[in-house]
C-alpha positions in Angstrom: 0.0 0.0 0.0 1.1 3.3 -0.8 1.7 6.6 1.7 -1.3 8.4 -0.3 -3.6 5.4 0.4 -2.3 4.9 3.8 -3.3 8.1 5.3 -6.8 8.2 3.4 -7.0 4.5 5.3 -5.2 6.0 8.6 -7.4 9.4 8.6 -11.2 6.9 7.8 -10.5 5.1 10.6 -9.5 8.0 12.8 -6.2 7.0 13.5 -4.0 9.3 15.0 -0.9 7.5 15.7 -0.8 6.5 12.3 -1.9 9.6 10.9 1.4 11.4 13.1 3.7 9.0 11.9 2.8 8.7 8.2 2.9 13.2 8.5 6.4 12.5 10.0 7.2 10.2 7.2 5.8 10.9 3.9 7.9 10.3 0.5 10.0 12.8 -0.9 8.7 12.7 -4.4 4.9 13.3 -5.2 3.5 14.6 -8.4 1.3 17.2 -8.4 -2.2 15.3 -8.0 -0.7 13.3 -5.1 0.2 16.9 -3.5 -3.2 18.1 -3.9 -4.6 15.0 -2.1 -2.2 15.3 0.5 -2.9 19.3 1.1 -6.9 18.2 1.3 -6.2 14.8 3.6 -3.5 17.0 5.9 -6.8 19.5 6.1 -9.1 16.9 7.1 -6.3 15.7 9.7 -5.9 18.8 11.5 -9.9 19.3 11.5 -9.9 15.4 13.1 -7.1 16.3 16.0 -8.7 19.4 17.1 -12.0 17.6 17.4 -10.5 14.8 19.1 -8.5 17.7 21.4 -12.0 19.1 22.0 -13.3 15.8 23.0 -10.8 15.3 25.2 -10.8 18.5 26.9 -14.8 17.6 27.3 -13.7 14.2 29.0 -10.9 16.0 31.5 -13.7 18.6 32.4 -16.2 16.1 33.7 -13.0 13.8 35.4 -12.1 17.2 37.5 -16.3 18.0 38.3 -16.4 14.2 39.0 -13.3 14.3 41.6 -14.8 17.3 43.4 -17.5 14.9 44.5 -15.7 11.8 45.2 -15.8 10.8 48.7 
């Protein structure tokens, strides 16, 4: 499997750690329709962290209301 199609597989199934490492690593040579694909797949990546950062942040809210009651 190529890079191209392993991000569009990595970013579908919402894999982050994938998704960082295959950003880290991609090839050094792309033609110009593999660029644009990457440029719209990186946009759809950085839209997926900051809604799983979002999520999170949700997540650590209710943890710190939660410990506030524990007895």
């Amino acid at each position: 499997m190529n890079w191209l199609n392993q991000f569009k597989s990595a970013l579908v199934s919402e894999d982050l750690d994938k998704i960082e490492y295959l950003t880290n690593h991609y090839p050094s040579k792309l033609n110009p329709d593999e660029l644009e694909c990457t440029a719209a797949l990186l946009k759809n990546s950085v839209e997926l962290f900051r809604i799983k950062q979002k999520e999170l942040e949700i997540e650590l809210s209710k943890a710190k209301k939660a410990k506030k009651y524990d007895f």
